[in-house]
VOKEMI-784677 format. One record per atom (N, C-alpha, C): residue in three letters; atom name; x, y, z; residue number from 1. Coordinates in steps of 0.1 Angstrom, whole numbers. Example, Ala and Ser with C-alpha at 12.3 -4.5 7.8 and 13.67 -1.06 7.14 Angstrom:
NODE	ALA	N	132	-57	78	1
NODE	ALA	CA	123	-45	78	1
NODE	ALA	C	132	-33	78	1
NODE	SER	N	128	-22	71	2
NODE	SER	CA	137	-11	71	2
NODE	SER	C	129	0	79	2
This chain:
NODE	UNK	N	-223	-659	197	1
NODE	UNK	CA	-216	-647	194	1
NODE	UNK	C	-214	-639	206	1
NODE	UNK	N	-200	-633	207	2
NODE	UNK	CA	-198	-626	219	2
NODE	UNK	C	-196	-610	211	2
NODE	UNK	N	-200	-603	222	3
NODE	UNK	CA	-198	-588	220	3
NODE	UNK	C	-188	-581	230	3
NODE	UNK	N	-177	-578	229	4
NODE	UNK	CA	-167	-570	241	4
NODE	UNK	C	-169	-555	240	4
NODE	UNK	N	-167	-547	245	5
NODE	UNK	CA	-166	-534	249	5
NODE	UNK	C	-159	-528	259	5
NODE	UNK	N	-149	-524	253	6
NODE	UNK	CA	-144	-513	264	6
NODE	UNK	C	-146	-505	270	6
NODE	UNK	N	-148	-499	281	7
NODE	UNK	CA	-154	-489	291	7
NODE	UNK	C	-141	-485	296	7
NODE	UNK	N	-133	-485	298	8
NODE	UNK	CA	-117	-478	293	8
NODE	UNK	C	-114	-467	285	8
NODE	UNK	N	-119	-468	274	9
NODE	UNK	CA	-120	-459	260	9
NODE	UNK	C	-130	-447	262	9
NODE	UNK	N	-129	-434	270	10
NODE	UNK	CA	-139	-425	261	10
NODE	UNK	C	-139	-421	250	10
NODE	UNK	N	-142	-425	243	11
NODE	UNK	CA	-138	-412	227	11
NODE	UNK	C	-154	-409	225	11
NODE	UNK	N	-157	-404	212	12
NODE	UNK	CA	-169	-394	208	12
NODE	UNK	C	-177	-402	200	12
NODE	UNK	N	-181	-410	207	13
NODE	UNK	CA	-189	-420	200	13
NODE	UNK	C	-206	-425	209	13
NODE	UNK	N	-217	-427	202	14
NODE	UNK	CA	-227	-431	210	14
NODE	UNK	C	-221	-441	221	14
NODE	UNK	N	-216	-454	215	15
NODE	UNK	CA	-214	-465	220	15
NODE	UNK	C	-208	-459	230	15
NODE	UNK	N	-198	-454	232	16
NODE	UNK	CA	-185	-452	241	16
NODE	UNK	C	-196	-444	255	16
NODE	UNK	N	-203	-435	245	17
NODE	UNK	CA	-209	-432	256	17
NODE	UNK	C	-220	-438	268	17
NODE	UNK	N	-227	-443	261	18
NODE	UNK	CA	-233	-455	266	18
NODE	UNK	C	-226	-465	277	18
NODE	UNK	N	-218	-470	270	19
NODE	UNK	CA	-202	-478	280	19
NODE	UNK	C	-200	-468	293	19
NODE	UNK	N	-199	-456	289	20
NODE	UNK	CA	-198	-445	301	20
NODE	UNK	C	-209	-445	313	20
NODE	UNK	N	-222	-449	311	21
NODE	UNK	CA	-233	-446	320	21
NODE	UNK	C	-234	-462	323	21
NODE	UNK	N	-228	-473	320	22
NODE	UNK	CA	-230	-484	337	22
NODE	UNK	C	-221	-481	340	22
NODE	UNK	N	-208	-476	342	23
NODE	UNK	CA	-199	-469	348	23
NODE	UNK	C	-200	-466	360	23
NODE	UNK	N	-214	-455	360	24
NODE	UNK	CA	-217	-449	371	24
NODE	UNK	C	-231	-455	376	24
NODE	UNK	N	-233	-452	393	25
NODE	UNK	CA	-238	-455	398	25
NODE	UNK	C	-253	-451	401	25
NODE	UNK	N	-254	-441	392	26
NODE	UNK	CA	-267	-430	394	26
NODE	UNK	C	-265	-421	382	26
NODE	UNK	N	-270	-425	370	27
NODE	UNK	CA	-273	-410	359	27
NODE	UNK	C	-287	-411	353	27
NODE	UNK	N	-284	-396	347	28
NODE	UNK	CA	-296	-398	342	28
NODE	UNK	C	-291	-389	325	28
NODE	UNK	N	-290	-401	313	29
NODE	UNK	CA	-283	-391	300	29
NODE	UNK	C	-302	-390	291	29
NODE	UNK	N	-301	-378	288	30
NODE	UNK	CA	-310	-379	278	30
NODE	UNK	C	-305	-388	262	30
NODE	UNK	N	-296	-391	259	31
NODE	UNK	CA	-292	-400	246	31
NODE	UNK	C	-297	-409	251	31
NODE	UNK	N	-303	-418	263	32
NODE	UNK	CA	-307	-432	271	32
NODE	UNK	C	-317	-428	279	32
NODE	UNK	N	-326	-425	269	33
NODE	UNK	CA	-336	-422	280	33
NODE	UNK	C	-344	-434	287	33
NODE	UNK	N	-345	-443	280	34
NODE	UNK	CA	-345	-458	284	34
NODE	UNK	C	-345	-463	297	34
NODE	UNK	N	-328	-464	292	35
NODE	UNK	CA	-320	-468	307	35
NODE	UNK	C	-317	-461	320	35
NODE	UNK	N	-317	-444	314	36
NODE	UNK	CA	-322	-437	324	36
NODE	UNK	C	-334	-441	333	36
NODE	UNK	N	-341	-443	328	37
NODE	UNK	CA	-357	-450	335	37
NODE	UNK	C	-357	-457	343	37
NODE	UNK	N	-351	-466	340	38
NODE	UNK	CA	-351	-481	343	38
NODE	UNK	C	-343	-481	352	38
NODE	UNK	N	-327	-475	358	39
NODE	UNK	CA	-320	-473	362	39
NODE	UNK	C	-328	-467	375	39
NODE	UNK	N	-332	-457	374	40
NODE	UNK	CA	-340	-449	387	40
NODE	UNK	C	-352	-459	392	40
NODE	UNK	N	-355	-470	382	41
NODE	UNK	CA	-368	-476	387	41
NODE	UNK	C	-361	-485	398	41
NODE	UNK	N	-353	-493	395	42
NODE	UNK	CA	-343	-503	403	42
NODE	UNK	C	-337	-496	410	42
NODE	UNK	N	-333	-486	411	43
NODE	UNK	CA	-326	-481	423	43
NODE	UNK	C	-336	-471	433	43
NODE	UNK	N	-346	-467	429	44
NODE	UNK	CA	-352	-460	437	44
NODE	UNK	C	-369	-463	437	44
NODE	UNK	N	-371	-477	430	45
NODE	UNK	CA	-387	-482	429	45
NODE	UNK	C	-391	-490	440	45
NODE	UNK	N	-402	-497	438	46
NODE	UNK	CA	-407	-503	444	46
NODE	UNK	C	-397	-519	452	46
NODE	UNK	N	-390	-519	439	47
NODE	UNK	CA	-379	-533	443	47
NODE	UNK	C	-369	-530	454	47
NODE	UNK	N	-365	-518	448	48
NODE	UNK	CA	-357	-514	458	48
NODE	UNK	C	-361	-512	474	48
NODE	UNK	N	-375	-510	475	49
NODE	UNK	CA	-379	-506	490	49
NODE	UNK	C	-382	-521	495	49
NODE	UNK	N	-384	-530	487	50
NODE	UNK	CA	-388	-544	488	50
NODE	UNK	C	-374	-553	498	50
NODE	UNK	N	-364	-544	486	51
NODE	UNK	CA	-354	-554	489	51
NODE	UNK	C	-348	-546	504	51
NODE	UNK	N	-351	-537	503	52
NODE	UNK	CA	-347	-528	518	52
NODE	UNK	C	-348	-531	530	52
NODE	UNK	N	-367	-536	522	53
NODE	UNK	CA	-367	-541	538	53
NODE	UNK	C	-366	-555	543	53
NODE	UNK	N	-362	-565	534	54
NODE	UNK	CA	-358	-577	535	54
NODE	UNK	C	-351	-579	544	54
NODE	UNK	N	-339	-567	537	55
NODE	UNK	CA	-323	-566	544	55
NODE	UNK	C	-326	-561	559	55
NODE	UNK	N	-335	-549	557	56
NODE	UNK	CA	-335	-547	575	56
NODE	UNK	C	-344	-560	583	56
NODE	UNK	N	-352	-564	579	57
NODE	UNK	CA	-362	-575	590	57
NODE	UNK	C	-352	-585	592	57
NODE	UNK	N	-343	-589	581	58
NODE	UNK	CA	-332	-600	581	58
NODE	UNK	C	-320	-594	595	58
NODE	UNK	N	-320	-581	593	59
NODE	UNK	CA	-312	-579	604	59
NODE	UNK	C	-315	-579	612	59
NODE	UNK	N	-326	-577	616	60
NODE	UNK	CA	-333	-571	629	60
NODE	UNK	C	-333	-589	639	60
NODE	UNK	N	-337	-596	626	61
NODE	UNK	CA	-341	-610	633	61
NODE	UNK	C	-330	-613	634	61
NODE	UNK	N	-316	-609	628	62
NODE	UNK	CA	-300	-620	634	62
NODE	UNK	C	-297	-609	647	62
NODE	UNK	N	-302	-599	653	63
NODE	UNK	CA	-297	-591	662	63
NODE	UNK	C	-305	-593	671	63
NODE	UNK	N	-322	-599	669	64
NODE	UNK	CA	-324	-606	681	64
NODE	UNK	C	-323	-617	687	64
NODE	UNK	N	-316	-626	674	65
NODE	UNK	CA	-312	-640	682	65
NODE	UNK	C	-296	-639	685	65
NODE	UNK	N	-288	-629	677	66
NODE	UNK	CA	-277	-631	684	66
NODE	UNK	C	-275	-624	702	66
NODE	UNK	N	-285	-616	699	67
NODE	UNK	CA	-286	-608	718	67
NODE	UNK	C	-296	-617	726	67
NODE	UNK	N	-303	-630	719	68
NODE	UNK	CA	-307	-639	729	68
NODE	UNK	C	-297	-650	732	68
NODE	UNK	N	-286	-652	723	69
NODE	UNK	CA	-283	-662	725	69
NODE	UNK	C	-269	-655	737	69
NODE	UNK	N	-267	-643	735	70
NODE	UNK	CA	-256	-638	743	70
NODE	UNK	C	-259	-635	761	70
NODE	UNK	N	-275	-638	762	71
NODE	UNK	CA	-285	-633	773	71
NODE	UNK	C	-284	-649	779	71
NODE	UNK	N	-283	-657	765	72
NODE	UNK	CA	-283	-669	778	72
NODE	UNK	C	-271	-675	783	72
NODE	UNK	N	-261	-673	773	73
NODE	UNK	CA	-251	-677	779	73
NODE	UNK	C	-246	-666	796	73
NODE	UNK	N	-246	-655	792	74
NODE	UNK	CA	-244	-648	803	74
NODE	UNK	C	-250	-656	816	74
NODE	UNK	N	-266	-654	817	75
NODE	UNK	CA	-270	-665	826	75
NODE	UNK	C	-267	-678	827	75
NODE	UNK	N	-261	-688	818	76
NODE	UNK	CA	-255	-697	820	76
NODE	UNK	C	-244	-696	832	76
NODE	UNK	N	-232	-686	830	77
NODE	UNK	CA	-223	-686	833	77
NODE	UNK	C	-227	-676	850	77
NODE	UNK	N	-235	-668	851	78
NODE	UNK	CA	-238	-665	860	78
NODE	UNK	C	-243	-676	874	78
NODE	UNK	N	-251	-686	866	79
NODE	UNK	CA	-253	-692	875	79
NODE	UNK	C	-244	-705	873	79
NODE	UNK	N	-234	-702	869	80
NODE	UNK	CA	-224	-717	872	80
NODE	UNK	C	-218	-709	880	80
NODE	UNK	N	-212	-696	885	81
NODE	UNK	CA	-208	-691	894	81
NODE	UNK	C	-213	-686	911	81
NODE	UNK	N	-229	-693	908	82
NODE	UNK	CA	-238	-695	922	82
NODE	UNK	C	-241	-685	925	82
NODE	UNK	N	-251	-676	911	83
NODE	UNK	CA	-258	-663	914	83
NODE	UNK	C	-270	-668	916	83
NODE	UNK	N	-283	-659	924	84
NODE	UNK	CA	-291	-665	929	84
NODE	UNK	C	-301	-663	913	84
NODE	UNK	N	-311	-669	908	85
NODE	UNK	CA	-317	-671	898	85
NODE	UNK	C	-324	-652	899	85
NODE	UNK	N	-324	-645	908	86
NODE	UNK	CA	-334	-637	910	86
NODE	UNK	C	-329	-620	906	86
NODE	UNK	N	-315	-630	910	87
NODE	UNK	CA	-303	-619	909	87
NODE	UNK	C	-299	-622	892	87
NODE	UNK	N	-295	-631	887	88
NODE	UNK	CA	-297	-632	873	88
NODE	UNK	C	-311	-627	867	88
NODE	UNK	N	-316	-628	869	89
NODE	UNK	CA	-329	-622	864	89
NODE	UNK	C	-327	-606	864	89
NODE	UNK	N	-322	-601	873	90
NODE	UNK	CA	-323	-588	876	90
NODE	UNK	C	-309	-586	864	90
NODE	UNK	N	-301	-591	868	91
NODE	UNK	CA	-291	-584	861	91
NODE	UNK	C	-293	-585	845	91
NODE	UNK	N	-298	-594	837	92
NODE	UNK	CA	-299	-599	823	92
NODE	UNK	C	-311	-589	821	92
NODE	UNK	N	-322	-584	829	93
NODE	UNK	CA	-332	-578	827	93
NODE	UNK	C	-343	-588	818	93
NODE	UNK	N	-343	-597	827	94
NODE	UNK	CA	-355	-610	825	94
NODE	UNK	C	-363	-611	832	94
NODE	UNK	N	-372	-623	829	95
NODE	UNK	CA	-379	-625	840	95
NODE	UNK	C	-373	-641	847	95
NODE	UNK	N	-376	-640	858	96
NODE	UNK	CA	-372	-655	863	96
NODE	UNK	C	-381	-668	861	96
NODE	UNK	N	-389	-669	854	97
NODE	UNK	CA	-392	-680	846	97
NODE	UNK	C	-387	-686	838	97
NODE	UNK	N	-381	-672	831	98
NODE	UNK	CA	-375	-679	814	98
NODE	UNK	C	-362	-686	818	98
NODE	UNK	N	-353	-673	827	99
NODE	UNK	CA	-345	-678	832	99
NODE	UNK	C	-345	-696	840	99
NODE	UNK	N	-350	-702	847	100
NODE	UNK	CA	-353	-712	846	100
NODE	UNK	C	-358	-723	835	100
NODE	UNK	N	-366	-722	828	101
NODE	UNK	CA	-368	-728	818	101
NODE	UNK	C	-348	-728	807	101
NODE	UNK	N	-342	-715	805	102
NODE	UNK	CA	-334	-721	803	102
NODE	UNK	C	-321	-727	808	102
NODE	UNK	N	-322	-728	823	103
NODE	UNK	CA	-317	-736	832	103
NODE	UNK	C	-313	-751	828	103
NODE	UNK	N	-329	-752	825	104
NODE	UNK	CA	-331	-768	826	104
NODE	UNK	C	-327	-774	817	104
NODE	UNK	N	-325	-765	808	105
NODE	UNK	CA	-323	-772	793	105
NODE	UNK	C	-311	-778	789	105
């Protein structure tokens, strides 16, 4: 069995109103006091700080492999142009080991 509802339609009805609050993005109706709840729990609970910081650690780790992988190409291309290893190092703000190590690779 399927159930439709329009959220189109305000008129003066519980239902309609109800339909009116997933609408929005943040309420709080006392006729739902419920979903009021629940609504604030998932948008401002514990899940939500969970999933926050997923999203940030997730970024943080694609922004340090995308700015390692941009560190080496630079020194790739630095030293296909016959910079001295010491001078790449200086310029990428490395140290000249790593720089070597990915030399060799």
């Amino acid at each position: 069995m399927s159930v439709y509802v329009n959220t189109e339609v305000a008129e003066d009805s519980l239902i309609s109103d109800l339909m009116q609050c997933f609408l929005k993005t943040d309420f709080e109706d006392d006729k739902f006091p419920n979903i009021s709840r629940r609504m604030k729990e998932l948008k401002h609970g514990e899940e939500d700080e969970k999933m926050c910081k997923s999203v940030e650690e997730y970024a943080e780790r694609k922004a340090k492999e995308a700015a390692k992988e941009a560190a080496r190409k630079t020194v790739e291309k630095l030293n296909d142009m016959g910079m001295d290893i010491s001078l790449i190092a200086s310029a990428v703000d490395m140290d000249e080991e790593t720089i070597k190590q990915w030399l060799e690779k």
